[in-house]
C-alpha positions in Angstrom: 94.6 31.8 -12.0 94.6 28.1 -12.0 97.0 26.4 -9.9 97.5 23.2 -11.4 99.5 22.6 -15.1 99.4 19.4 -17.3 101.8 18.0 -20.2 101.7 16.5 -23.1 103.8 13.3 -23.7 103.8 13.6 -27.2 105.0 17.1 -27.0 108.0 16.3 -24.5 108.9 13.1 -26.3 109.9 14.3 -29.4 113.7 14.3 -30.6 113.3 18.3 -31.0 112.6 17.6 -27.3 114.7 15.2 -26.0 117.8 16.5 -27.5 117.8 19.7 -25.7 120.1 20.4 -23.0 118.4 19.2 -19.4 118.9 22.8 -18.1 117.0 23.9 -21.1 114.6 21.1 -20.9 113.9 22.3 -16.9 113.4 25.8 -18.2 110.6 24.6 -20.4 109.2 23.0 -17.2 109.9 26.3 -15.0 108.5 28.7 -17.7 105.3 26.2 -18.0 104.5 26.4 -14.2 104.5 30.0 -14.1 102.8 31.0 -17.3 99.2 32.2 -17.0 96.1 30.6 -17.9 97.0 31.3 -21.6 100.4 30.2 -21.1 102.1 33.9 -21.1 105.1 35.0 -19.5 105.1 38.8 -18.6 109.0 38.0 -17.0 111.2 34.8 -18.3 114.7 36.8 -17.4 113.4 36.8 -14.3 112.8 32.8 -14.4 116.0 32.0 -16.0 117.7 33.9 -13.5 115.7 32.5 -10.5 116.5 29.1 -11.6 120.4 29.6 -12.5 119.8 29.1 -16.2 120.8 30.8 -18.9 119.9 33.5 -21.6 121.2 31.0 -24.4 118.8 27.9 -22.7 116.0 30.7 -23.2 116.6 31.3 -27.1 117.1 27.6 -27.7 113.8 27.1 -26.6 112.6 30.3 -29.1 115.0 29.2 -31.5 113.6 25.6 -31.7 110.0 27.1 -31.2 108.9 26.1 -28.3 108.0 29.1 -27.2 106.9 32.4 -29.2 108.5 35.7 -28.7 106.2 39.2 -28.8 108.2 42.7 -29.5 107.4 43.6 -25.8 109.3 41.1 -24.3 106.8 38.5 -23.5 106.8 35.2 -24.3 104.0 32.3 -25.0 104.3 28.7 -24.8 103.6 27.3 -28.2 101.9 24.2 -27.3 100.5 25.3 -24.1 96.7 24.4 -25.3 97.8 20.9 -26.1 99.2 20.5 -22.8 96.0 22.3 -20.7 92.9 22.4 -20.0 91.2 24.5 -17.1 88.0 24.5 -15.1 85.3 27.2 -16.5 85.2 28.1 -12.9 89.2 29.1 -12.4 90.3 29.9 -15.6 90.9 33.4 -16.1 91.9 35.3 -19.4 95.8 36.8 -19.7 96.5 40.3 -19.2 98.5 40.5 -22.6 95.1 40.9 -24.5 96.7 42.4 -27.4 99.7 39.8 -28.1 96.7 37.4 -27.5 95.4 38.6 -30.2 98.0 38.4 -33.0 98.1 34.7 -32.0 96.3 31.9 -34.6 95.6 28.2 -33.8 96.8 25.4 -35.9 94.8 22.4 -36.0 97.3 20.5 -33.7 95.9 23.4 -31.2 99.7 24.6 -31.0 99.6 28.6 -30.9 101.3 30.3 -34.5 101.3 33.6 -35.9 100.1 34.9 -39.3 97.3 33.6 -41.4 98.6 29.8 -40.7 95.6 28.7 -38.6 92.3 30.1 -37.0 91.6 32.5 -34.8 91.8 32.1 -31.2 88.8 30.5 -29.4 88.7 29.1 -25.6 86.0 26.6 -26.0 88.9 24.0 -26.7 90.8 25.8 -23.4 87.8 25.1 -21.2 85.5 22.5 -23.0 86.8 19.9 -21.0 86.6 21.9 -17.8 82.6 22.7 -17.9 82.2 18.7 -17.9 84.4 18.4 -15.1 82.7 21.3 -12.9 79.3 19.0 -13.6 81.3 16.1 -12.5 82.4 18.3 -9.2 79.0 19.2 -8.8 77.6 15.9 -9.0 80.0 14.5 -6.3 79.1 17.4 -4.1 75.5 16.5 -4.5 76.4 13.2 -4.1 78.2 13.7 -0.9 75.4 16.2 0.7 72.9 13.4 -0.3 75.1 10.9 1.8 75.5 13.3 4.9 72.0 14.3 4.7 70.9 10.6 5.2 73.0 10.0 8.1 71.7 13.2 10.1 68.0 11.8 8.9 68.9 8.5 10.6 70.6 9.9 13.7 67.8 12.1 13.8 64.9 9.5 13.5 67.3 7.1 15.9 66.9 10.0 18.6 63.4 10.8 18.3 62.3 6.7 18.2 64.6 6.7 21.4 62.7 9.5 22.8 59.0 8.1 21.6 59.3 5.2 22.7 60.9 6.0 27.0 60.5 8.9 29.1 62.4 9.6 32.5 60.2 8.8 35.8 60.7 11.4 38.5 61.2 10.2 41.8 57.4 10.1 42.4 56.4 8.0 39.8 58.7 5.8 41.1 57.7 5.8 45.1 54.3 5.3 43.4 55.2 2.4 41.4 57.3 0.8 44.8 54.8 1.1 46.8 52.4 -0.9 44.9 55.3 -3.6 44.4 55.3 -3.3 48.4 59.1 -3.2 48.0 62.3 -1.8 49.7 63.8 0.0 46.3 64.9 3.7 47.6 63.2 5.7 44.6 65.6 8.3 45.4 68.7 6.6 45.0 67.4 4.6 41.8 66.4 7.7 40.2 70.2 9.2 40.9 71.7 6.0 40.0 70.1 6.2 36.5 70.6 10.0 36.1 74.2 9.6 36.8 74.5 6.4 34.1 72.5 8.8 31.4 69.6 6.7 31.6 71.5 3.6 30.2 71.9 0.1 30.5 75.1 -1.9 29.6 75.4 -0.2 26.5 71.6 0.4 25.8 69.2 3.0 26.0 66.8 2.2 29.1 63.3 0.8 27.4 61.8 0.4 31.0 62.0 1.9 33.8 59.6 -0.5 36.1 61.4 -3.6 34.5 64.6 -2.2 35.9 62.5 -1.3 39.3 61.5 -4.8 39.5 64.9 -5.9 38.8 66.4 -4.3 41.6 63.5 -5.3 43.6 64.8 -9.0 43.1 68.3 -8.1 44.3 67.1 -7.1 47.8 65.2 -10.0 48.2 68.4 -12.0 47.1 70.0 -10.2 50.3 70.0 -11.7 53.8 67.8 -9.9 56.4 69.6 -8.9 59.6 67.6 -8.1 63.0 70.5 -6.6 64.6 70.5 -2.8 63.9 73.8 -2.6 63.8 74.8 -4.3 60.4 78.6 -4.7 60.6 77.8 -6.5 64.6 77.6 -10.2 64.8 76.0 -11.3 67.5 77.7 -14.1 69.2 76.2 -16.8 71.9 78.0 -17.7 74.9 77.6 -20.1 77.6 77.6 -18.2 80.7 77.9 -20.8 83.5 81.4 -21.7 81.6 82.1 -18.3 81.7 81.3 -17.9 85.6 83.5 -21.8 85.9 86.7 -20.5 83.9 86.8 -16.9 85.6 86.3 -18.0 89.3 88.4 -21.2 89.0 85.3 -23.2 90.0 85.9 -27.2 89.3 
């Protein structure tokens, strides 16, 4: 059963409408929300009692005919298909088949009994409904189309990435230092890289021996100590003065 139930303005905004008590107006409202997809109620003294209305709001609403009475107790909402229409694809047909089928249809669409109007059909119920199922099927289309494209261009992103660099292993680049005759540690520039995802800044790496050469650069930038101890500074002294100052010699 559809979950969702619409109203007519021009139904509600009638005096017949407007001058019923607000407690019987809210039962119209109460009884609409919980009538099937053909607008029967199988219990309305259940709904009037959940609701804390009462039995004389109920038969104002038959006696002003609003709503239509069958001998077994169930009710119908009189203008129920001028208020609705459903999707093909949730409506589903009342259980009361056989009130259903004393019903007529006046050419205002409101529900009647007798030889007053034509017999039932649901075309009117869903016509409305099949163009909106095409019009849900288009935007899910639609929207497949979209997310589609965007794993097509992550995907061709990714594979242009992957075309166009591959990851040198340590030996490819102790082969390509030693022809630069430099002092990059392959080792450590491979691990450095690994550790970054192969990126730089915020960029996929494009080439490896451009980035080889540029830390090649940054060793030569860096000052070349002879002393093997490389936190040592090696300090001259004048001896004689030392010799002078610590034997008090004038």
């Amino acid at each position: 059963m559809a979950r969702k139930r619409m109203f007519r303005l021009d139904v509600l905004e009638t005096d017949a409408f407007m001058d019923l008590p607000l407690t019987t107006q809210a039962l119209y409202f109460h009884l609409n929300l919980r009538a099937d997809d053909d607008g029967f109620i199988g219990n309305p003294n259940q709904i009037v009692r959940s609701i804390g209305a009462s039995v004389d709001d109920l038969k104002l609403l038959i006696a002003k005919r609003f709503v239509l009475t069958f001998e077994d107790g169930v009710i119908v909402i009189k203008h129920w298909r001028l208020h609705n229409t459903l999707s093909a694809n949730r409506y589903k047909e009342t259980n009361f088949l056989e009130d259903k089928a004393l019903l007529r249809l006046k050419d205002n669409k409101a529900y009647t009994f007798g030889e007053n109007g034509v017999p039932l059909s649901d075309e009117h119920l869903i016509e409305v409904s099949q163009r909106q199922t095409k019009d849900e099927q288009k935007t899910n289309k639609d929207e497949q189309k979209t997310n589609a494209d965007k794993n097509s261009i992550g995907k061709k992103s990714i594979e242009k990435i992957s075309r166009t660099f591959t990851k040198p292993t340590v030996e490819e680049v102790r082969a390509y230092c030693k022809e630069r005759n430099n002092h990059v540690d392959p080792e450590k520039f491979v691990d450095f890289y690994e550790s970054k995802g192969w990126m730089v800044g915020k960029n996929h790496m494009k080439d490896w021996k451009s980035s080889v050469r540029t830390w090649e650069k940054k060793d030569e930038g860096k000052p070349v100590s002879t002393n093997k101890f490389n936190n040592f500074e090696q300090r001259k002294h004048n001896f004689a003065e030392l010799e002078r100052l610590a034997f008090g010699e004038e």
